[in-house]
Every structure is written in C-alpha cells, then in structure tokens.
C-alpha positions as CSV (number, residue, x, y, z in Angstrom):
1,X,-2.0,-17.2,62.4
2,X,-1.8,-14.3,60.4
3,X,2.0,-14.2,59.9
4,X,5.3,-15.4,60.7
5,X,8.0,-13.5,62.3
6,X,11.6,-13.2,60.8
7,X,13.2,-14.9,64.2
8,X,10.4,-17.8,63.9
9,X,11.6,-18.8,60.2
10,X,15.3,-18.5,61.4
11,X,14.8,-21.0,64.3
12,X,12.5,-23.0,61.7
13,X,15.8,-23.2,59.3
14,X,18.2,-23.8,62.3
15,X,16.0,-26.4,63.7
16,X,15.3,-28.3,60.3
17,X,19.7,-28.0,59.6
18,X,19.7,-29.8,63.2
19,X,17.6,-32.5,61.9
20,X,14.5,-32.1,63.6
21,X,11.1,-32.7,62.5
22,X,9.6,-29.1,62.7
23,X,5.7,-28.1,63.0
24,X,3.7,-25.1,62.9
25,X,0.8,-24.6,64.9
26,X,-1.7,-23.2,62.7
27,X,-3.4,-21.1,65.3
28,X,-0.8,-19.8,67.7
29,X,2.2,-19.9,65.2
30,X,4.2,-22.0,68.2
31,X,6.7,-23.5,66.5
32,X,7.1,-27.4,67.6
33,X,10.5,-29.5,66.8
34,X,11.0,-33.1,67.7
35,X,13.8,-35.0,67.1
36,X,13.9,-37.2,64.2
37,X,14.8,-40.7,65.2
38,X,13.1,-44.2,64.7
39,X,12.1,-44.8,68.1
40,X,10.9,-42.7,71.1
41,X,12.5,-43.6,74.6
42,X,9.8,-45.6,76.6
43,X,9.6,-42.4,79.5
44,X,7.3,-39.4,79.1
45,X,8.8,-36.3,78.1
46,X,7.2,-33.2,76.8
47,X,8.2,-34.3,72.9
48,X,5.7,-37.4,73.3
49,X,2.6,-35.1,74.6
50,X,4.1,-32.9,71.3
51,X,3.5,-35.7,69.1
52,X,0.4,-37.2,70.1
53,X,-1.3,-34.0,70.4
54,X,0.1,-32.9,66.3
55,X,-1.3,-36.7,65.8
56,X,-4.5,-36.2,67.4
57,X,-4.6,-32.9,65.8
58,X,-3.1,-32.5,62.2
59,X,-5.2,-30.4,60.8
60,X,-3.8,-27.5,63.4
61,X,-0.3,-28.1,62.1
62,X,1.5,-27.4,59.1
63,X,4.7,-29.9,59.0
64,X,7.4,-27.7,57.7
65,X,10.1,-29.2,55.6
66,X,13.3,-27.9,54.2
67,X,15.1,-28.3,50.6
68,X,15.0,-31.4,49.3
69,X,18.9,-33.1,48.0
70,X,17.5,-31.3,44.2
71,X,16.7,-27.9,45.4
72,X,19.8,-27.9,48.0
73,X,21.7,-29.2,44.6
74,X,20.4,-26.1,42.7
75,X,21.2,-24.0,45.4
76,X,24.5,-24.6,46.0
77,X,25.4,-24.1,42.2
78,X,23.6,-20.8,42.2
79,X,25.9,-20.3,44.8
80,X,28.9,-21.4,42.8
81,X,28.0,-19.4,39.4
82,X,27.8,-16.7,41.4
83,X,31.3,-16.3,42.4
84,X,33.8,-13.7,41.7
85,X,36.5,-15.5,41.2
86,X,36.4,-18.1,38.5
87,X,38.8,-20.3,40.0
88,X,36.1,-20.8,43.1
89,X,33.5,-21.6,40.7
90,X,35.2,-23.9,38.5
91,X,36.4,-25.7,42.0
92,X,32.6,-25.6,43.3
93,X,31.2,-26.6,39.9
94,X,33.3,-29.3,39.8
95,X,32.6,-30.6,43.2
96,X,28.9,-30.4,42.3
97,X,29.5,-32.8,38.8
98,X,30.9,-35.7,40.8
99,X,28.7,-38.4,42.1
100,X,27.8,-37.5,46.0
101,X,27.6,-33.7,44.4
102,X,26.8,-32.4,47.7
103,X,29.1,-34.0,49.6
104,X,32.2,-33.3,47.5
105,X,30.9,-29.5,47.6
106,X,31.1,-29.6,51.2
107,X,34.2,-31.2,51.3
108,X,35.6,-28.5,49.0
109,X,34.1,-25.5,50.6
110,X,35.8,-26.5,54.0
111,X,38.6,-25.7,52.3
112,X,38.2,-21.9,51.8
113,X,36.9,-20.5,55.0
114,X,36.2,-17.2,53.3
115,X,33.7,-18.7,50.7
116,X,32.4,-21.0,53.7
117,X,31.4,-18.3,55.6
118,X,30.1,-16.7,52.3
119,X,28.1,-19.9,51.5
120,X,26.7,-20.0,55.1
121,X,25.4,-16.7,55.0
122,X,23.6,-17.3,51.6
123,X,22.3,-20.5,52.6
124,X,20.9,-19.2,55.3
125,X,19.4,-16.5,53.4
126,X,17.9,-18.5,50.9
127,X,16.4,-21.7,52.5
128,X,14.5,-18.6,55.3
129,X,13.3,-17.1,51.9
130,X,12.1,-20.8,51.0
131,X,10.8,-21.7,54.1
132,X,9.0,-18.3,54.3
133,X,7.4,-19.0,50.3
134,X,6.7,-22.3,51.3
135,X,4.4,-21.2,54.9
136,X,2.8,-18.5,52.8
137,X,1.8,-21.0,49.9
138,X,0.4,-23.3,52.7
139,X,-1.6,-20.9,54.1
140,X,-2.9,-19.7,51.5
141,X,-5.0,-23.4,51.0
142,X,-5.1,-24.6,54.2
C-alpha cells in the first residue's frame, strides 16, 4: 500500500464515529469495519470470516483508531478558542470546564445549529488530518 485516498480516510472517520472497529489491510489498502460489540451472533456472516482472517493475519492489518476522550477534549476547545464571537467561546469553554466536558459541549453545541454545523465540518476536518498522520506514522515502521 503505497497511499491512502482522501475518500478512504473519510469512510475510515465515518466508520470509526459509527463505532466500528476499523482495519487497514496493509497490502490492498481494503478498508475492513466490524461492529464493535461483546459478542458475535452464533451464524456465519462475512464479518466473522473478517475477523478471523485479521486474527489469523495481524501482521497484514493496521487497526486504525480514532481520538482518544483527551485529544477529542483538546479538539473541541481548539474549536471553541477559535470562535468569533466571544459569547460562543465563553459558552463552549464553559461546557468543556464541567465534569462530563464532552458531553456538556455537546449538549451546548446542539443548541446553535450554526456553530454545530461549524463544529461538524471542523471535526471532520481534523480527526481525517489525524487519521491520515496517524496511517502515515504506521507505515512508516511497520
């Protein structure tokens, strides 16, 4: 795999904000997502043969993971000091000091659908810069 293309890292953030567990293979570039859940149903299905083969095989995959609750922290107060309006920040800021930070900035950001949209965008933006860093980094010593 030599690169990554823009529309591959976009499903990898889409998939990953959906909650799957997401996988690059190493040779192809396929990208693999499967459901994150404790247990597997007892039938077959295509996401068990994608499991055991990543199993079998790990050293063909890279497992791909998004922000962690510090990183998505960080970024969402980038996002906040970098608001026009001060009374946005100083609403987003405070959201972000109370305990369950991320949730109370969720909660206040669904109130401004301008700045939501805003938000999505450069979320969006960001964690496909990230995930792109991250691929390159991996690749680099794998």
């Amino acid at each position: 795999m030599n690169t990554i293309s823009a529309s591959s890292i976009q499903n990898i953030v889409r998939l990953l904000d959906n909650g799957y567990m997401v996988y690059l293979h190493k040779p192809t570039g396929k990208v693999t997502a499967i459901p994150e859940f404790d247990g597997f149903a007892d039938f077959e299905d295509s996401t068990n043969w994608e499991v055991d083969n990543i199993d079998r095989n790990p050293e063909e995959y890279i497992h791909v993971q998004g922000m962690n609750s510090r990183e998505m922290y960080n970024l969402m107060m980038d996002f906040a000091q970098e608001q026009d309006e001060l009374q946005v920040t100083k609403k987003l800021v405070d959201a972000l000091r109370k305990s369950d930070g991320i949730g109370h900035f969720n909660d206040a950001i669904k109130q401004m659908p301008d700045v939501r949209f805003e938000w999505l965008e450069f979320r969006d933006e960001r964690l496909q810069r990230f995930i792109k860093n991250k691929l390159m980094r991996k690749k680099q010593f794998n």
